[in-house]
C-alpha positions as MATLAB code, in Angstrom:
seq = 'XXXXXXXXXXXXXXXXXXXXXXXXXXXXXXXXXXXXXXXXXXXXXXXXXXXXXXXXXXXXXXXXXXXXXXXXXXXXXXXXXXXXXXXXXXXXXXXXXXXXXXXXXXXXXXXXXXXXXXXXXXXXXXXXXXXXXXXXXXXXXXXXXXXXXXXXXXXXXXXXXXXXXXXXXXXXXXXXXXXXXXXXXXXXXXXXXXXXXXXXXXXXXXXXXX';
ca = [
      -1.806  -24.606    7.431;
      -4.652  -21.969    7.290;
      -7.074  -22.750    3.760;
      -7.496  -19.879    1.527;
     -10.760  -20.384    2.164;
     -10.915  -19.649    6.044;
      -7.561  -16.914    5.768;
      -8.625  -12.822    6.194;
      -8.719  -11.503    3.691;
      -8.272   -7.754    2.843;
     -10.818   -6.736   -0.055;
     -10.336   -3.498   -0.859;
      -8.991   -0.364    0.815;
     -10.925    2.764    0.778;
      -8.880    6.410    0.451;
     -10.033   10.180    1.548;
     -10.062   12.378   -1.154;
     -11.085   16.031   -1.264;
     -12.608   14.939   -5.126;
     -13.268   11.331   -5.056;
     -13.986   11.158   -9.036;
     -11.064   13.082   -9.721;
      -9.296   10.823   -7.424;
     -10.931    7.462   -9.134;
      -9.963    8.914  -12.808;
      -6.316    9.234  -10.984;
      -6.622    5.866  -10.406;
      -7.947    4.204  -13.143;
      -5.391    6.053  -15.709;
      -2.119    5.663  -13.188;
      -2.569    1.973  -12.008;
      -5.826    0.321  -13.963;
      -7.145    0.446  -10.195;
     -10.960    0.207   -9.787;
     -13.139    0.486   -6.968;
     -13.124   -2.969   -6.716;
      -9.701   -2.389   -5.234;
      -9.212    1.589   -4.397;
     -12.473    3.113   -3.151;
     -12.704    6.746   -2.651;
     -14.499    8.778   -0.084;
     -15.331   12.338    0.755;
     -13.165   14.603    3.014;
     -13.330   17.861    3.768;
     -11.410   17.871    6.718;
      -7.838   19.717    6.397;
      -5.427   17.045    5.145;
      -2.175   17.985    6.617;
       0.810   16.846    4.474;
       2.428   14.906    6.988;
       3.344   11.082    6.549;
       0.278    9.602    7.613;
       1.671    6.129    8.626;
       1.319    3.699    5.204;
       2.305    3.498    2.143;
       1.103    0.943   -0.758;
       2.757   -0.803   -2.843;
       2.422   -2.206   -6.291;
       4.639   -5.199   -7.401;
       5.494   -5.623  -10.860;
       7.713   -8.800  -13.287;
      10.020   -6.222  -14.484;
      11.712   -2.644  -14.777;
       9.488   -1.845  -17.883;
       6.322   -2.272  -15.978;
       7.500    0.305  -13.332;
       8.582    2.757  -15.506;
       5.277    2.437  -17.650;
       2.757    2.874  -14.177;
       5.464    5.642  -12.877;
       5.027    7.403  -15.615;
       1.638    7.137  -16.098;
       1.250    8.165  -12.597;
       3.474   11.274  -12.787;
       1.114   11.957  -16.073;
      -2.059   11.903  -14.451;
      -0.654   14.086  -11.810;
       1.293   12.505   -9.016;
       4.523   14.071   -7.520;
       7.897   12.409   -6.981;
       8.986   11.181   -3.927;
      12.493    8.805   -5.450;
      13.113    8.376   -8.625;
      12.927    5.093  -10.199;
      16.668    3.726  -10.109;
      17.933    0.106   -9.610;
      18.925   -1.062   -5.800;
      20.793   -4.117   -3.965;
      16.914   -5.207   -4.218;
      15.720   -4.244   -7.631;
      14.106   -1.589   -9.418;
      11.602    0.993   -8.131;
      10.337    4.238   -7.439;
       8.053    5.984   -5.608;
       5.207    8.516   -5.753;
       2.207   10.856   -4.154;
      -0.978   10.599   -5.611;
      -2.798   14.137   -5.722;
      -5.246   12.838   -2.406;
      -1.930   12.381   -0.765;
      -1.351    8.747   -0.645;
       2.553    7.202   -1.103;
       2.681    5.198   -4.201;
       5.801    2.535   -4.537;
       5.600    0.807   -7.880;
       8.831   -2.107   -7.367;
      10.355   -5.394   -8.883;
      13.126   -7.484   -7.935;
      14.112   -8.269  -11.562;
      16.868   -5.705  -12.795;
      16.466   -6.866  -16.133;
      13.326   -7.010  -18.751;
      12.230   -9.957  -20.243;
       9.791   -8.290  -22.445;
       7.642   -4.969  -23.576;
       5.730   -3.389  -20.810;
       2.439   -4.713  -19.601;
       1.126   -3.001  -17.174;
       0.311   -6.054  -15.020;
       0.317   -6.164  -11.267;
       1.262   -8.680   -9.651;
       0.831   -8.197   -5.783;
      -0.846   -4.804   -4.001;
       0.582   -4.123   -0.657;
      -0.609   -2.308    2.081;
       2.483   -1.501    4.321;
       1.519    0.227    7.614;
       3.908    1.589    9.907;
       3.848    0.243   13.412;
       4.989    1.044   16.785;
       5.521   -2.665   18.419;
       6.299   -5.359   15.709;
       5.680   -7.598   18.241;
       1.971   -6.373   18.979;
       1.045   -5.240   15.734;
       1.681   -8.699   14.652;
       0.364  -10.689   17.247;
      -3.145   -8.175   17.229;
      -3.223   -9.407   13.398;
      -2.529  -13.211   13.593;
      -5.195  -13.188   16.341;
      -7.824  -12.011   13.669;
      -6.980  -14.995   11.195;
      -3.444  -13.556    9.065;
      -1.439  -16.253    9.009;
       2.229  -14.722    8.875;
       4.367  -15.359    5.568;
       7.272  -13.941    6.158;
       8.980  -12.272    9.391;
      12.131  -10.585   10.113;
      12.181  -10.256   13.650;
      10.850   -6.706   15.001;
      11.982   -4.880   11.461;
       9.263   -6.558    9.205;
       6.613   -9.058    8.671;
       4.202   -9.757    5.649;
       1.233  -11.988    6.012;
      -0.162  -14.140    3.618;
      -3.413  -12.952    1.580;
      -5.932  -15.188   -1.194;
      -4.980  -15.054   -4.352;
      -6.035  -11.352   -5.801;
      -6.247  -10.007   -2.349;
      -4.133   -6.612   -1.302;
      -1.493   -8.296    1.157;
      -0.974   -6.598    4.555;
       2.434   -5.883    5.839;
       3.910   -4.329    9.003;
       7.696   -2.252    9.100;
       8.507    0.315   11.801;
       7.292    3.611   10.947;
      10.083    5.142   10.647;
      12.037    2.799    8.114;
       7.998    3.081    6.283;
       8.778    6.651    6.060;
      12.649    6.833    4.978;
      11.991    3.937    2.144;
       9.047    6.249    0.914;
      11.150    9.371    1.013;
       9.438   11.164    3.372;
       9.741   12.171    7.281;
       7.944   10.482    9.532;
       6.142   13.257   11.430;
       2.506   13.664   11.021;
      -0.256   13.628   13.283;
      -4.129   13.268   12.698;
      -5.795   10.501   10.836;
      -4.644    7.822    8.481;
      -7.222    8.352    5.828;
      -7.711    5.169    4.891;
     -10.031    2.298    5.969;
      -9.007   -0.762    5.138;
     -12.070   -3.521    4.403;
     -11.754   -7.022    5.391;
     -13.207  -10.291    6.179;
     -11.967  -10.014   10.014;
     -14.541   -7.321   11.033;
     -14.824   -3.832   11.931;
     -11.969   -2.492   14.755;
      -9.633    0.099   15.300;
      -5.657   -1.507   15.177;
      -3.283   -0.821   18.308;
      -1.617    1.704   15.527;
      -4.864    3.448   14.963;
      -5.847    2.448   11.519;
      -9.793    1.579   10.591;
     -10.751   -1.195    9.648;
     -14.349   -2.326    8.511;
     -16.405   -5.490    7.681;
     -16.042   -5.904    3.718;
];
């Protein structure tokens, strides 16, 4: 068993924006996110509207708390991508954030047990690979033990308590759960910062030394 206090741990994940403190005041008023967990950096460069190859996740108690951040999200200016609406799974929906970023807000409680709260419980950083098999492998090599694993469809890995979990799904089943096509081409914008160093992944995402 890998201690929490030797796992990797992903610290924070850090987001292009064309306006990085329009994009943080985004943040703060759709999620409660802070810099301690979205950071925001400058980019000029054209950012083509294509899928570019994650999505992140926010995981809620109950059907309340997604329709609460939804809608707090759509009010600070994000776009729909699906409607909330229950599923064989639960309840969810998803969004774009105005720097471009796919938003899924989700619980697997169909029924409330209370008033909204706004809590999160879980951030995840989905990223769509090309080879389960070698995305995963690449990632238990640098100290992600794996949690959970459906063969070559999925696989989640287990994160620290109050750390963004990482987890891997084809790109194209990323793309059709987010509502979106999966063409797109160019950079991920995103880094994501971590306790297992700075490298490039075999599906081309950044990461850096937190």
């Amino acid at each position: 068993m890998t201690s929490t206090d030797t796992m990797t741990s992903i610290d924070s994940i850090t987001l292009d924006a064309s306006d990085p403190a329009a994009a943080e005041t985004f943040y703060a008023a759709a999620f409660g996110l802070g810099p301690d967990v979205v950071c925001l950096r400058a980019n000029d460069d054209e950012v083509t509207p294509g899928f570019r190859g994650y999505t992140l996740s926010l995981v809620v108690a109950q059907p309340a708390d997604v329709d609460e951040l939804i809608g707090s999200a759509l009010e600070a200016g994000a776009s729909t991508l699906k409607p909330v609406k229950k599923s064989l799974w639960g309840y969810g929906g998803v969004v774009r954030s105005p720097d471009g970023s796919i938003w899924k807000v989700a619980t697997s409680s169909k029924k409330n047990k209370g008033p909204a709260t706004r809590q999160i419980d879980d951030i995840v950083l989905l990223l769509g690979v090309a080879d389960m098999a070698e995305s995963k492998r690449f990632y238990v090599e640098r100290g992600l033990p794996v949690a959970r694993s459906f063969g070559r469809k999925y696989a989640e890995f287990s994160a620290p308590p109050g750390h963004v979990k990482l987890a891997l799904y084809g790109r194209a089943a990323l793309a059709k759960d987010a509502g979106v096509s999966p063409e797109g081409d160019g950079p991920h914008h995103i880094a994501i910062r971590s306790t297992a160093g700075s490298f490039t992944d075999p599906d081309g995402f950044a990461w850096e030394h937190a």
